[in-house]
MDAnalysis code that builds the backbone (N, CA, C; Angstrom):
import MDAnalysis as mda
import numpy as np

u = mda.Universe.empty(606, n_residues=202, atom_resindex=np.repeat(np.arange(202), 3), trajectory=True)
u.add_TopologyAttr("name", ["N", "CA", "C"] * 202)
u.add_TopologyAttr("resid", np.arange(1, 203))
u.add_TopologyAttr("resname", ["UNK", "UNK", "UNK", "UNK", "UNK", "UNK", "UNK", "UNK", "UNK", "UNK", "UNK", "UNK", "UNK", "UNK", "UNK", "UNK", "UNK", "UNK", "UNK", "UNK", "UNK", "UNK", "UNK", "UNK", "UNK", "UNK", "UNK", "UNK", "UNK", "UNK", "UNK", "UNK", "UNK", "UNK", "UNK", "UNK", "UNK", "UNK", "UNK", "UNK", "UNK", "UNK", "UNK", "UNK", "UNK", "UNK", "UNK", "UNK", "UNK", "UNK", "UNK", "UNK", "UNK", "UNK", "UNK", "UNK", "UNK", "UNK", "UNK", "UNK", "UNK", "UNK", "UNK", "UNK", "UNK", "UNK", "UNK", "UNK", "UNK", "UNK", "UNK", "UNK", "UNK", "UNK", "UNK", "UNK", "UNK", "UNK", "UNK", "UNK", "UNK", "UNK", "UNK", "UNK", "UNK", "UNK", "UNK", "UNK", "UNK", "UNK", "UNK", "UNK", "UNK", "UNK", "UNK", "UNK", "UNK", "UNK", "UNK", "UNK", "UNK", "UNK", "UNK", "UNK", "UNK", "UNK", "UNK", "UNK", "UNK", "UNK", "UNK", "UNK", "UNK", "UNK", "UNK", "UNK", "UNK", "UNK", "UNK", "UNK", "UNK", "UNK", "UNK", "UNK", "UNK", "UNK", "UNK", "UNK", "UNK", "UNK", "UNK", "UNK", "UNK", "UNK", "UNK", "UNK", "UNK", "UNK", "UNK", "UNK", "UNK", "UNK", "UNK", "UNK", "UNK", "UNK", "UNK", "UNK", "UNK", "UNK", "UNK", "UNK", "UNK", "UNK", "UNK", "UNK", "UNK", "UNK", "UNK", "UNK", "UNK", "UNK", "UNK", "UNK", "UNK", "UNK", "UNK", "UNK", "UNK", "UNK", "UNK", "UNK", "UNK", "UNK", "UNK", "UNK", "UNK", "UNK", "UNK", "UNK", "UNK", "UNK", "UNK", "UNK", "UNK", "UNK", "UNK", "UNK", "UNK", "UNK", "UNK", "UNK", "UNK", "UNK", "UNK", "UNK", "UNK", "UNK", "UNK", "UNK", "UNK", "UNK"])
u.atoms.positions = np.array([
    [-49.283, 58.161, 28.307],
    [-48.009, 57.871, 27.635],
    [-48.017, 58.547, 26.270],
    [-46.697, 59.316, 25.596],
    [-46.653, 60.137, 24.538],
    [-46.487, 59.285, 23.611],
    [-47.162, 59.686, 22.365],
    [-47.073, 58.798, 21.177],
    [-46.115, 58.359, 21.004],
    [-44.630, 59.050, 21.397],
    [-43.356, 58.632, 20.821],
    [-42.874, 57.486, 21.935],
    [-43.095, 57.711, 23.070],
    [-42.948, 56.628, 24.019],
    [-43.385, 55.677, 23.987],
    [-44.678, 55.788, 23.023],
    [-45.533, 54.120, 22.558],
    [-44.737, 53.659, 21.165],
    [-44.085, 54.339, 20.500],
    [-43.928, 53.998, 19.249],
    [-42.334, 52.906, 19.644],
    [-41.589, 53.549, 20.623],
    [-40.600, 53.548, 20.763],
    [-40.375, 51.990, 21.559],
    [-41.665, 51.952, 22.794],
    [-41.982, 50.358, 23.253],
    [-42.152, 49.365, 22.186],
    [-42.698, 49.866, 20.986],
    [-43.402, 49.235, 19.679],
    [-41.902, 48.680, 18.997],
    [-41.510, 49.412, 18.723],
    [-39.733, 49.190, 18.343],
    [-39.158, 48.214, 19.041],
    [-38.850, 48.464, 20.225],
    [-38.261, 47.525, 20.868],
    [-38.475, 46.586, 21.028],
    [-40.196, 46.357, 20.877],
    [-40.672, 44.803, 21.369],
    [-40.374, 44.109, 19.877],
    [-40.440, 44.856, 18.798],
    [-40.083, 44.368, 17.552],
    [-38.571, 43.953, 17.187],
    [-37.812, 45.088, 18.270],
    [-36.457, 44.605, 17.815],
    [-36.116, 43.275, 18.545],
    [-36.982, 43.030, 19.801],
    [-36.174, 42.051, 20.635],
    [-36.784, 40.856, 20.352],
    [-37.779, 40.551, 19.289],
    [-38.577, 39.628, 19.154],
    [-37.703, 39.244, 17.439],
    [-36.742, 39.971, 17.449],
    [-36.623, 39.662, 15.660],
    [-35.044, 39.752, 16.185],
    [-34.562, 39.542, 17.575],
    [-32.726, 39.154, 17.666],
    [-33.378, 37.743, 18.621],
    [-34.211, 37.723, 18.998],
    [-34.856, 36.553, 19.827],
    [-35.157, 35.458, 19.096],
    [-35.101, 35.549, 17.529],
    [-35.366, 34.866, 16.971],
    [-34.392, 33.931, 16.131],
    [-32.957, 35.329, 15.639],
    [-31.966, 34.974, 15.302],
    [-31.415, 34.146, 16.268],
    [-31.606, 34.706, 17.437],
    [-30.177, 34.103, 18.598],
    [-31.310, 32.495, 18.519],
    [-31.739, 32.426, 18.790],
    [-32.443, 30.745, 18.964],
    [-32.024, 30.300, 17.953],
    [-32.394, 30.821, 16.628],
    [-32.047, 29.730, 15.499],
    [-30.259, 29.793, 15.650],
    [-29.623, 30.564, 15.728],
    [-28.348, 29.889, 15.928],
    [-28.035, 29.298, 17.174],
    [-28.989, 29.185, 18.314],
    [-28.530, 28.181, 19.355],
    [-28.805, 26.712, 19.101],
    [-30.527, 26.889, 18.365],
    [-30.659, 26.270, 17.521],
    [-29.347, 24.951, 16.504],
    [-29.128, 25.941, 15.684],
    [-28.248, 25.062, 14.688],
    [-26.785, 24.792, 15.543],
    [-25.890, 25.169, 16.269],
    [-24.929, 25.073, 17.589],
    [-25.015, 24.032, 17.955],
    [-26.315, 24.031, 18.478],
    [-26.149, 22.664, 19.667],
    [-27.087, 21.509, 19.006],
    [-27.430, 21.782, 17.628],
    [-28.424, 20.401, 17.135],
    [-27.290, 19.545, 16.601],
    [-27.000, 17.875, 16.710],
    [-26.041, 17.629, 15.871],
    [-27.126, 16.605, 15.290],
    [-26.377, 16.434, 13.716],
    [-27.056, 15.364, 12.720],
    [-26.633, 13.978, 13.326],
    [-27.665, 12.995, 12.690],
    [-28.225, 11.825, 13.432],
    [-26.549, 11.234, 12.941],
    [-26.208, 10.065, 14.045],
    [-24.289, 9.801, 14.017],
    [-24.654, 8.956, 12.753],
    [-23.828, 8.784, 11.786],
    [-23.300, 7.401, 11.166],
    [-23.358, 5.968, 11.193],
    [-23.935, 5.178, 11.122],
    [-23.979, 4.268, 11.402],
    [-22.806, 3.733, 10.537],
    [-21.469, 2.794, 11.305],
    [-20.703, 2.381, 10.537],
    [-19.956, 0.975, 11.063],
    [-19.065, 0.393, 10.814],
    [-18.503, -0.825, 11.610],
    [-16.604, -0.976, 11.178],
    [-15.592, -0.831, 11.995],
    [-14.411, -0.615, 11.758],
    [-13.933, -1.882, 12.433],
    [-12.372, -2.258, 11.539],
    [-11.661, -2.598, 12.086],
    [-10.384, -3.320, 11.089],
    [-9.590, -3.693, 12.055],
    [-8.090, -3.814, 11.274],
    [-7.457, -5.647, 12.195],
    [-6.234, -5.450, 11.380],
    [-5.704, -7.303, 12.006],
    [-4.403, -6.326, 12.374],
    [-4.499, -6.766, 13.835],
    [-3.057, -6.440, 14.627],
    [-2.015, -7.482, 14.621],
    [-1.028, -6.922, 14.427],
    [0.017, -7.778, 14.961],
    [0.453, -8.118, 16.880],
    [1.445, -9.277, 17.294],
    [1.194, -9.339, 18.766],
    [1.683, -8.095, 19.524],
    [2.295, -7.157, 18.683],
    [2.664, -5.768, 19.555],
    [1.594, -5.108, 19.746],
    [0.224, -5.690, 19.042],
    [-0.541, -4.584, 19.167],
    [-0.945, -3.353, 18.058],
    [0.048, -3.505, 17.170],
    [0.221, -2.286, 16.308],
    [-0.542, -3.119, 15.083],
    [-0.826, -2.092, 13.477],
    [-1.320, -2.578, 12.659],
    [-0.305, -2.727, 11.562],
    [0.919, -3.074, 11.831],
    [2.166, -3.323, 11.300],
    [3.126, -4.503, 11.844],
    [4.280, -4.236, 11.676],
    [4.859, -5.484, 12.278],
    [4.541, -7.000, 12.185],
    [3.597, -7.091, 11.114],
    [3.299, -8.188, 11.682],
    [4.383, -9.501, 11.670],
    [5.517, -9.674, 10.824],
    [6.624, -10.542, 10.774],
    [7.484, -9.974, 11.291],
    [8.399, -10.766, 12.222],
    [9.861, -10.222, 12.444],
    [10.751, -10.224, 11.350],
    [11.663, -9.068, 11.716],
    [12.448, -8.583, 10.538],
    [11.622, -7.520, 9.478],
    [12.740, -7.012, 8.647],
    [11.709, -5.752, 7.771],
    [10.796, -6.727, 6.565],
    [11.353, -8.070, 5.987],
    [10.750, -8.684, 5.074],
    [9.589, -9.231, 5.984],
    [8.375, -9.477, 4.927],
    [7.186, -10.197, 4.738],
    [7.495, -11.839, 4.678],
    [8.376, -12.597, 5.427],
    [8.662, -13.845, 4.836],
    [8.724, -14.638, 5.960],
    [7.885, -16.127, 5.871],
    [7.546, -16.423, 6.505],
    [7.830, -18.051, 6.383],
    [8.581, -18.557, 7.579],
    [9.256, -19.757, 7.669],
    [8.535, -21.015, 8.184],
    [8.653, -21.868, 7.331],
    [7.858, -23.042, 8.321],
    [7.874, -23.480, 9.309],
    [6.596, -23.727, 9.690],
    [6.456, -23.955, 11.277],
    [6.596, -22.994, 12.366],
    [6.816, -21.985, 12.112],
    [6.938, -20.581, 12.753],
    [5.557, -20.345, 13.039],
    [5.025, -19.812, 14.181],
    [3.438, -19.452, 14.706],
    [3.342, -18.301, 14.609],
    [2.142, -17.950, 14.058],
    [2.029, -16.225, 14.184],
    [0.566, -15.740, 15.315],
    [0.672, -15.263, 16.169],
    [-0.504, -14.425, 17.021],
    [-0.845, -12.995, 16.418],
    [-2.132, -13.108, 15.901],
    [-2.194, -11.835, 15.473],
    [-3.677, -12.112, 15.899],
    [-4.499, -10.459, 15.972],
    [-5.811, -10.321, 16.270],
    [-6.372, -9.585, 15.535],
    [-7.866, -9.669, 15.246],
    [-8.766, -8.452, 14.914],
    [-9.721, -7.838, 16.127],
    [-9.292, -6.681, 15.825],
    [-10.525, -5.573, 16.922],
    [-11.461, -5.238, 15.711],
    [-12.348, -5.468, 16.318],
    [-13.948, -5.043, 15.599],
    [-14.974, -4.139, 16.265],
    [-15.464, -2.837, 15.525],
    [-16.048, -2.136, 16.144],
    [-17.084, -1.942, 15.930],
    [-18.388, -2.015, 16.389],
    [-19.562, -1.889, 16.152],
    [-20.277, -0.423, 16.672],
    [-20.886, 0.255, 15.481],
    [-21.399, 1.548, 15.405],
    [-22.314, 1.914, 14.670],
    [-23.305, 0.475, 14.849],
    [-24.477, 0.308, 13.978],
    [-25.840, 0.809, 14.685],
    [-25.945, 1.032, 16.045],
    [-26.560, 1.212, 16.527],
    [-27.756, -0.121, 17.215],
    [-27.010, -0.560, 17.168],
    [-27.909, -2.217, 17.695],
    [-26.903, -3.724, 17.432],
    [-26.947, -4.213, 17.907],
    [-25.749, -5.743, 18.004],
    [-25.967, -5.869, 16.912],
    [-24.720, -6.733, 16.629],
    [-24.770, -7.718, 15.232],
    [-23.863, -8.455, 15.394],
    [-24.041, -9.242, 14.573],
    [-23.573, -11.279, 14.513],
    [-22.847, -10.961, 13.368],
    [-21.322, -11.165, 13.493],
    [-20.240, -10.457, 11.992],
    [-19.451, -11.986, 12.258],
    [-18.736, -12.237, 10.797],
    [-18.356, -13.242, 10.552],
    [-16.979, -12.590, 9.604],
    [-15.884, -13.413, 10.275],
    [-14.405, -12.971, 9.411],
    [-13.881, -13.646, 8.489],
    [-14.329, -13.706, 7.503],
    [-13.875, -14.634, 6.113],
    [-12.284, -14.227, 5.951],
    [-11.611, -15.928, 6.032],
    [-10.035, -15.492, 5.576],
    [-10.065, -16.528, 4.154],
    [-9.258, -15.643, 3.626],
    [-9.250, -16.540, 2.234],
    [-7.231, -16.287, 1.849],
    [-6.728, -17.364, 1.195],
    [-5.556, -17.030, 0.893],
    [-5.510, -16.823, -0.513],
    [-4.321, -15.467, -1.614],
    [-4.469, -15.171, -2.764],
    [-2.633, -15.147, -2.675],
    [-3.044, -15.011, -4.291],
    [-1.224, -14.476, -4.867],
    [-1.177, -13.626, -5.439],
    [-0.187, -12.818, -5.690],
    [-0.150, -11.501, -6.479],
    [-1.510, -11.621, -7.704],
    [-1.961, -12.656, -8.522],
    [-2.675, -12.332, -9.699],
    [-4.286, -12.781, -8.961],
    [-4.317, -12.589, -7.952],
    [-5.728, -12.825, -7.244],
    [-6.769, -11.380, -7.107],
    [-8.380, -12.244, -7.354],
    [-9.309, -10.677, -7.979],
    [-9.000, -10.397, -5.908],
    [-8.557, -9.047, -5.871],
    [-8.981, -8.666, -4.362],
    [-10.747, -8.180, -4.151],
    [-10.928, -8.407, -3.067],
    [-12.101, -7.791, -2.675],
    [-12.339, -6.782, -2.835],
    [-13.108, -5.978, -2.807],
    [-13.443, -4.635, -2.876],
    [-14.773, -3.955, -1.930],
    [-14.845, -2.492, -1.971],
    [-15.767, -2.564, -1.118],
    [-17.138, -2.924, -1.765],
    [-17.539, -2.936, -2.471],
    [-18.908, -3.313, -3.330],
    [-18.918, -4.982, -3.603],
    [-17.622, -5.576, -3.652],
    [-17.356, -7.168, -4.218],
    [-16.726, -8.235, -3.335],
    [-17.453, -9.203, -2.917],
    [-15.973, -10.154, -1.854],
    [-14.648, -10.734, -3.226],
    [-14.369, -11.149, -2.615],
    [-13.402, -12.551, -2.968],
    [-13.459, -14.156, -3.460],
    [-14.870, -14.001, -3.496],
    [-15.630, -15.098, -3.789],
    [-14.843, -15.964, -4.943],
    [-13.765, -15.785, -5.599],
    [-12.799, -16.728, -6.574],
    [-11.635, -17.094, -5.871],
    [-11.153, -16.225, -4.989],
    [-10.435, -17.022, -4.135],
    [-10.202, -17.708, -2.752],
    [-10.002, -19.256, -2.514],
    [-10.198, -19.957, -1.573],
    [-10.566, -19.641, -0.606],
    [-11.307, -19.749, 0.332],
    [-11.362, -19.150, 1.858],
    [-11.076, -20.521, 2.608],
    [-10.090, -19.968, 3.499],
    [-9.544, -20.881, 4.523],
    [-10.252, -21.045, 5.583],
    [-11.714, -20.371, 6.059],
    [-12.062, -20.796, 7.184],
    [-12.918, -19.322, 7.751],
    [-13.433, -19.023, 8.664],
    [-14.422, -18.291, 9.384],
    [-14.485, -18.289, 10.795],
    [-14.811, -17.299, 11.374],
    [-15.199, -16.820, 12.830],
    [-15.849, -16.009, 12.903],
    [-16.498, -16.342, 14.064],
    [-18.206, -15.409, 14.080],
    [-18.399, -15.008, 15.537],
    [-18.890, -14.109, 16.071],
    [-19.040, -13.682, 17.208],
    [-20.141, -12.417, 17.038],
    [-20.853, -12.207, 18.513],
    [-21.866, -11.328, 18.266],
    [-20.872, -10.261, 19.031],
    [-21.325, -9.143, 18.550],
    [-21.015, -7.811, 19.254],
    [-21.651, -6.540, 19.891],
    [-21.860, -6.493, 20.990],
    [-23.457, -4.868, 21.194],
    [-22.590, -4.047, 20.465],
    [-23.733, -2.977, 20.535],
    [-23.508, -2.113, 19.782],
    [-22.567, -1.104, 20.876],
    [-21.713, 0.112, 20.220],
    [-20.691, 0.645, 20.774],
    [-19.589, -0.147, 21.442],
    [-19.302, -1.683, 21.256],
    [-18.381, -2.275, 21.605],
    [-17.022, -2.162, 20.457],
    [-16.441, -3.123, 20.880],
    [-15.186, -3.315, 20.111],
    [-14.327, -5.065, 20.810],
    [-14.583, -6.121, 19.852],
    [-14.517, -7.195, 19.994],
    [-13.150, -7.655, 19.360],
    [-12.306, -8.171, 20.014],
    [-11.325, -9.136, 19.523],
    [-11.542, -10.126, 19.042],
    [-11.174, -11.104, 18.372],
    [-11.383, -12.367, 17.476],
    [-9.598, -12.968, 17.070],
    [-8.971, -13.660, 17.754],
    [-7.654, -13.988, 17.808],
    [-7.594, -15.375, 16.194],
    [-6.034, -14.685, 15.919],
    [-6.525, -15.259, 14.332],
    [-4.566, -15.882, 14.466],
    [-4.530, -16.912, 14.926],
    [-3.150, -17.645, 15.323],
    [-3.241, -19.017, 13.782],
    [-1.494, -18.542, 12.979],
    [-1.685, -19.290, 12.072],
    [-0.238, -19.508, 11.848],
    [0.052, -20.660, 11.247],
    [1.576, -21.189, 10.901],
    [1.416, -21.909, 9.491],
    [2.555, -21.931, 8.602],
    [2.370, -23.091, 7.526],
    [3.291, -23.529, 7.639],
    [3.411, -24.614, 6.648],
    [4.330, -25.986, 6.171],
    [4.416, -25.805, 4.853],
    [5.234, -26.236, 4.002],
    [5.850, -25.666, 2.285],
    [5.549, -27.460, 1.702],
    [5.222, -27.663, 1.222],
    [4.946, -28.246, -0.029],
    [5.938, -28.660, -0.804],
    [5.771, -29.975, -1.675],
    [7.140, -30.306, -2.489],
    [6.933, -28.583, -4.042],
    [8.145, -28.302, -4.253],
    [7.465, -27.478, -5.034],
    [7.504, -27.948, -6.777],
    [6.506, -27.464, -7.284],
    [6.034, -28.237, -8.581],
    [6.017, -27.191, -9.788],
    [7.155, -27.627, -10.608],
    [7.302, -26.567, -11.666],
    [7.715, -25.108, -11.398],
    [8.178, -24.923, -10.368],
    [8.410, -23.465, -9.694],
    [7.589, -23.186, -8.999],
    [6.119, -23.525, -9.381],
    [5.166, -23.159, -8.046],
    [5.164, -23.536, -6.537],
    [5.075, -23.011, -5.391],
    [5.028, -23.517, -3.968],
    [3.486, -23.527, -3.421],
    [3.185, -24.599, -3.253],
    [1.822, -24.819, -2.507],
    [2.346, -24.937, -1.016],
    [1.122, -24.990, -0.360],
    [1.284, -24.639, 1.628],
    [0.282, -25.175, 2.089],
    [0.598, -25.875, 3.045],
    [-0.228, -26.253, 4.306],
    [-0.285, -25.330, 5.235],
    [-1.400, -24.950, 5.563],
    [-1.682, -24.466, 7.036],
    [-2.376, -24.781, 7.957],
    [-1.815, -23.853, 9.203],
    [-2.596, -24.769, 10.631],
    [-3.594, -23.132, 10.693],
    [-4.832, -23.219, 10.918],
    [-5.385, -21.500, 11.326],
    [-6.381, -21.748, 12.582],
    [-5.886, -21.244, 13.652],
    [-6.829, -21.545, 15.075],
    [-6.950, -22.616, 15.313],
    [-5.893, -23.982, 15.031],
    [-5.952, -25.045, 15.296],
    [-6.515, -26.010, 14.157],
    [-7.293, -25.297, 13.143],
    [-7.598, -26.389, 12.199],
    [-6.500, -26.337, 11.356],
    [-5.882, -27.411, 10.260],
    [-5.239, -27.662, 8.726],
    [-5.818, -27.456, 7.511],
    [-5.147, -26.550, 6.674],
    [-6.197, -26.385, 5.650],
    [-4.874, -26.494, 4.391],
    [-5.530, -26.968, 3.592],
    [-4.650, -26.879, 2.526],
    [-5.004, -26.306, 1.486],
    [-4.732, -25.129, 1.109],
    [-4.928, -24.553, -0.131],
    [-4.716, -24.883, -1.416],
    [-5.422, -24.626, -2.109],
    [-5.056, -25.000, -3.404],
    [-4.600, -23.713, -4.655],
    [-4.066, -22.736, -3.670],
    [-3.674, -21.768, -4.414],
    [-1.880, -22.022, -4.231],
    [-1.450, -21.422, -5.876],
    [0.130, -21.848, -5.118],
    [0.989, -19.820, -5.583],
    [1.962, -19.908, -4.922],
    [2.663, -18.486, -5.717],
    [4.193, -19.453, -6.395],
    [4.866, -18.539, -7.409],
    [6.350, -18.761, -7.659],
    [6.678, -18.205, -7.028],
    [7.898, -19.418, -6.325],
    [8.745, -19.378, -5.711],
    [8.657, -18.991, -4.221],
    [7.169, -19.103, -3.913],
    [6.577, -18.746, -2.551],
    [6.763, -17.150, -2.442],
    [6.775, -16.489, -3.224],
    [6.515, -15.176, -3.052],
    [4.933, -14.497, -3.867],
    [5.259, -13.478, -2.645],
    [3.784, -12.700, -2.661],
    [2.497, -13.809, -2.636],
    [2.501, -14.533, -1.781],
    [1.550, -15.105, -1.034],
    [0.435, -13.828, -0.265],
    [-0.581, -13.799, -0.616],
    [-1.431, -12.837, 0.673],
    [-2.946, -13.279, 1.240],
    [-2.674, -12.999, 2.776],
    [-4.395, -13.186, 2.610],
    [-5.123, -11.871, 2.836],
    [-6.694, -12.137, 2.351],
    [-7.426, -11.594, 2.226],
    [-8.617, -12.313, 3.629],
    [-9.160, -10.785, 4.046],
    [-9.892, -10.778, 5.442],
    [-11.009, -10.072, 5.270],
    [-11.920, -10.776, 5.028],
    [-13.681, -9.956, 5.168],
    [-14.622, -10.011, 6.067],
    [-15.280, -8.932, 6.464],
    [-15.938, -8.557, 7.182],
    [-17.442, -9.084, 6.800],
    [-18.439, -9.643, 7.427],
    [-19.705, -10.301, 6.871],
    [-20.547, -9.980, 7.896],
    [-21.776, -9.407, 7.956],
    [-22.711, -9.271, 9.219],
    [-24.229, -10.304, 8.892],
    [-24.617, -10.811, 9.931],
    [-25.693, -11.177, 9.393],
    [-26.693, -10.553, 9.392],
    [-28.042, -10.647, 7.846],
    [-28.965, -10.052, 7.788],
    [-30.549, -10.721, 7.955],
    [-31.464, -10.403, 8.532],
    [-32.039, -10.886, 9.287],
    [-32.894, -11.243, 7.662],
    [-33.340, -10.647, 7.517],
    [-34.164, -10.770, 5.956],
    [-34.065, -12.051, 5.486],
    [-32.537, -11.864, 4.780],
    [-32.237, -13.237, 4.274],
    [-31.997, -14.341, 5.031],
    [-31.665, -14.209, 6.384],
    [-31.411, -14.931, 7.810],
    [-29.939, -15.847, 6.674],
    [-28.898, -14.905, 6.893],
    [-27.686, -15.267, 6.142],
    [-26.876, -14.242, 6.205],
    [-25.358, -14.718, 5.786],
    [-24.505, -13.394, 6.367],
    [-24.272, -12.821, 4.956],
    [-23.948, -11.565, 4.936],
    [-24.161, -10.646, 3.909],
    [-22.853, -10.221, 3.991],
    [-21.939, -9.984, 2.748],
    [-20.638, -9.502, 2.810],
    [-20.419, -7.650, 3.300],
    [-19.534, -7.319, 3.943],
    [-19.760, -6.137, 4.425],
    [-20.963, -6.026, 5.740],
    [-21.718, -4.660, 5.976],
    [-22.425, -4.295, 6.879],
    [-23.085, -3.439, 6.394],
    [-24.435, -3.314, 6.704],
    [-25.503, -2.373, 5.788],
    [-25.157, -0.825, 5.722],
    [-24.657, -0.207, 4.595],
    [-24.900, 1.253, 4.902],
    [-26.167, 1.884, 4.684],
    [-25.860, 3.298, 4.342],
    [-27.356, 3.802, 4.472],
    [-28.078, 3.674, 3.078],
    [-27.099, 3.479, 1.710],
    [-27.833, 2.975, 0.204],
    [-28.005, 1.626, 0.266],
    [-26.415, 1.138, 0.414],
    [-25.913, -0.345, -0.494],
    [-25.296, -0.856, 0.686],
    [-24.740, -1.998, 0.999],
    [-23.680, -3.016, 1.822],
    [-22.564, -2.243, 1.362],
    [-21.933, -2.082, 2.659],
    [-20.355, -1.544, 2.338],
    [-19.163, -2.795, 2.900],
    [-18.327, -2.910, 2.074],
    [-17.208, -3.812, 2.218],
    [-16.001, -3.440, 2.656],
    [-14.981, -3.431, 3.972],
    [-14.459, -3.233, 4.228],
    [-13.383, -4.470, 4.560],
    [-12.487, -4.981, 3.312],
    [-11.994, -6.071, 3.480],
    [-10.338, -5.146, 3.672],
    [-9.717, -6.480, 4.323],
    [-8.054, -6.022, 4.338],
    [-7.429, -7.593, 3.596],
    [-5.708, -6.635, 3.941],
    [-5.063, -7.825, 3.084],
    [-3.597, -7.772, 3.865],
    [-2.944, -8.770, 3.548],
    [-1.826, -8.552, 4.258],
    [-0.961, -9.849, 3.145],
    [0.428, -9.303, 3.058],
    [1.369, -10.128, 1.774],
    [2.196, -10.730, 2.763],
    [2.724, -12.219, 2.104],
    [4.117, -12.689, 3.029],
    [4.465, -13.398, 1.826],
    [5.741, -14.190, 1.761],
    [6.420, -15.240, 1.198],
    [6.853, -16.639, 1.958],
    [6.529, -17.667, 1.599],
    [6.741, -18.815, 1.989],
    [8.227, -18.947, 1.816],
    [9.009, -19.076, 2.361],
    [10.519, -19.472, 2.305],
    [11.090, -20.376, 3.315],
])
């Protein structure tokens, strides 16, 4: 074999060993995906189903003795079950809201539901509630409510029964503290994913 015919095998085995290398590392990086998210979602439906609507009519206002069916879907994407707990608390326009780093812990909570969930599911938790109006005192309106069958009476009031809202938190339990922890562990800190929803007592 002529020198140039060896030099030339020499080349090639060099060229195909140095595109053999590129093409892997980009099949490589293509088809590798980063480890998923671990996260936990969800929202309060109204009975259509939708994450709106929840009163008939375009106002937020809400009549005594009137029943409301509404639900939460909860999604778990933690990668292993967890035991989550739905803190409802009722506020008025000048109430601290939750946040994702902070609960609500100053204003009242009306009550809790807890259910376990596997992981990659998505769990309903039915959240059926009506009130009753109060003599009203100085302009303020206090409320009775019925929530999943229990009575609770708040001791928060709004003027004139407007901008009443509640507040809805998400709580998972943590095995550590063997106690429920507001939010669901992210990958630094507990993340808080609370909602809220406004009505008026009228």
């Amino acid at each position: 074999m002529s020198s140039i015919m060896q030099r030339r095998i020499i080349v090639f085995i060099l060229l195909f060993a140095s595109f053999s290398l590129v093409y892997s590392s980009i099949a490589y990086y293509a088809l590798s995906k980063p480890p998923a998210q671990e996260f936990m979602a969800w929202g309060v439906f109204s009975p259509s189903g939708a994450l709106s609507n929840y009163f008939s009519g375009s106002e937020a206002n809400v009549m005594s003795g009137k029943p409301f069916d509404w639900h939460f879907a909860i999604t778990n994407r933690m990668g292993s079950i967890q035991y989550v707990q739905i803190v409802y608390r009722l506020g008025n326009s000048t109430s601290s809201s939750p946040n994702a780093t902070d609960s609500g812990d100053s204003v009242p909570q009306l009550g809790n539901s807890s259910i376990f969930i596997p992981n990659a599911r998505t769990a309903i938790v039915n959240f059926t509630w009506s009130l009753t109006k109060k003599p009203v005192s100085g302009g303020s309106v206090y409320i009775n409510m019925t929530i999943n069958g229990q009575q609770v009476s708040p001791s928060v009031s709004a003027v004139a029964g407007q901008k009443f809202r509640f507040f809805f938190e998400l709580w998972t339990y943590d095995v550590t503290s063997k106690s429920f922890q507001y939010g669901y562990k992210g990958q630094n800190s507990r993340v808080g994913i609370p909602l809220q929803v406004w009505f008026n007592a009228v």
